[in-house]
Structures are given as structure tokens and as C-alpha cells.
C-alpha positions as CSV (number, residue, x, y, z in Angstrom):
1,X,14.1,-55.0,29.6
2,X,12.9,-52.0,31.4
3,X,9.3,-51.3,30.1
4,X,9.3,-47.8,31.6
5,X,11.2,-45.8,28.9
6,X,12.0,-46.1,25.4
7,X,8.8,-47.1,23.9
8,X,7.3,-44.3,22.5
9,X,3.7,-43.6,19.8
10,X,2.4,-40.8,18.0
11,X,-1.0,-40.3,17.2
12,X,-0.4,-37.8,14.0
13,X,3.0,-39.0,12.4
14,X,3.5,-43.1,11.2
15,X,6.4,-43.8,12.9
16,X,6.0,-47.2,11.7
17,X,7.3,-46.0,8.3
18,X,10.4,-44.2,7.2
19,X,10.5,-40.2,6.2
20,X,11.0,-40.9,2.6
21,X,7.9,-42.8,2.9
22,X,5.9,-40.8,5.1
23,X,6.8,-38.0,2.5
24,X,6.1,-39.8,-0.8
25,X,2.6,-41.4,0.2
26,X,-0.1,-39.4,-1.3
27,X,-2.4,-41.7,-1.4
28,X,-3.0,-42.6,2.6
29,X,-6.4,-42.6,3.0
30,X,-7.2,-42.5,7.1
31,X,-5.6,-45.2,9.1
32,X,-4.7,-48.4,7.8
33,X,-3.2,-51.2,8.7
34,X,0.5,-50.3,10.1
35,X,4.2,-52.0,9.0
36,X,3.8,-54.3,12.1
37,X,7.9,-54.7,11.8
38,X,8.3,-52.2,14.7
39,X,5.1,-52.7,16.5
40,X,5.9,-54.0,19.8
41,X,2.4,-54.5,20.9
42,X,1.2,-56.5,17.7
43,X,0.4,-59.6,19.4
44,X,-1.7,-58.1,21.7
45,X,-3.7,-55.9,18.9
46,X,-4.2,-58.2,16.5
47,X,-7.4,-59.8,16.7
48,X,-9.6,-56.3,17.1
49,X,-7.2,-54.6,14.3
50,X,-7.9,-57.9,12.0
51,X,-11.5,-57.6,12.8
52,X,-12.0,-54.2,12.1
53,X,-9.5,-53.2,9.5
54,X,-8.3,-50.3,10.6
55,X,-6.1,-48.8,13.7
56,X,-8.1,-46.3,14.5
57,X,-8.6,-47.9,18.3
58,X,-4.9,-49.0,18.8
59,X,-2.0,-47.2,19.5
60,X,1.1,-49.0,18.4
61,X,4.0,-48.8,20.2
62,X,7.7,-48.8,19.2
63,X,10.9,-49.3,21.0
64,X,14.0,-47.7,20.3
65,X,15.6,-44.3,21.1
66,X,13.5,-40.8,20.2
67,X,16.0,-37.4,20.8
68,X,14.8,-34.0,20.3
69,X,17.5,-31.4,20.5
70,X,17.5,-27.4,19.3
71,X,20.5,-26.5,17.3
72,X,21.4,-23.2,15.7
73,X,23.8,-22.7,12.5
74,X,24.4,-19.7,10.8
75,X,22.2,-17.9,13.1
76,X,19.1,-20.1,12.4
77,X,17.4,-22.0,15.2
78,X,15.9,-25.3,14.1
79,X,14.4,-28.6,16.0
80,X,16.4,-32.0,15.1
81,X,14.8,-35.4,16.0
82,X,16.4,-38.6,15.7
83,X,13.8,-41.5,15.9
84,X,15.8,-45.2,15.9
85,X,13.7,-48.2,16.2
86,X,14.1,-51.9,16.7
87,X,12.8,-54.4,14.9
88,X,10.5,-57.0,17.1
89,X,11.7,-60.1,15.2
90,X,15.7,-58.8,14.8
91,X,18.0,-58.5,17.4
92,X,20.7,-55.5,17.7
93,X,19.8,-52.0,16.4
């Protein structure tokens, strides 16, 4: 496995989660604890995120395939990003 590309993080969005959840969860209060299902580095983050109960000083990262593309339709410009993951435990896509 080439560790050089296809991991990828973001510090605003929970890429952990999907959109319908990122979307529907009003009541995320700071960071807490992330889905570790997609977390590639969860091994290595776990004792200081068990200890302190929060993310806020790791950065999970996910591997997968991220796409970013501009398309235009009916003479409106618009950004479309495709975000695939895979699972840590689960092999294939």
C-alpha cells in the first residue's frame, strides 16, 4: 500500500460520517469522539483520545478516493465532490 496518496482529513467537515448525517445532527456539541470505522490511524490515537475525551488534538485520517471536479449544466457552474472511503476492518470498497 502506497502511504503517499489517498489518505486524506479535514479539520471542519466529519468525514467520518455520512452527509445525511453530517446534515441531520443538530445537536454536535464541539468535537467528540469520531465513528472510528474509517479511521485509519485509530490504533495509534487511542490512548490520548480515551484519556481526554475528545479529538480536539488528533487528526483522523481516512483512506479512500476524494475527487473534486467543476461542472456546468444549464449554464450554472457548481463544485462536485465524491468522497469514498474504506472501512479499516472490511476489505474491498
Amino acid at each position: 500500500m502506497d502511504l503517499t496518496k489517498d489518505f486524506f482529513y479535514s479539520y471542519s467537515y466529519n468525514i467520518m460520517l455520512s452527509l445525511q448525517k453530517n446534515l441531520s445532527d443538530h445537536n454536535f456539541k464541539g468535537q467528540s469522539l469520531y465513528e472510528t470505522l474509517f479511521v485509519w490511524n485509530e490504533f495509534l490515537t487511542r490512548g490520548i483520545r480515551n484519556n481526554l475525551q475528545n479529538t480536539s488534538w488528533t487528526v483522523a485520517l481516512v483512506y479512500g478516493f476524494f475527487k473534486q471536479v467543476k461542472l456546468s449544466t444549464a449554464g450554472r457552474e457548481f463544485d462536485f465532490i465524491l468522497i469514498a472511503r474504506r472501512s479499516r476492518h472490511y476489505a474491498g470498497t
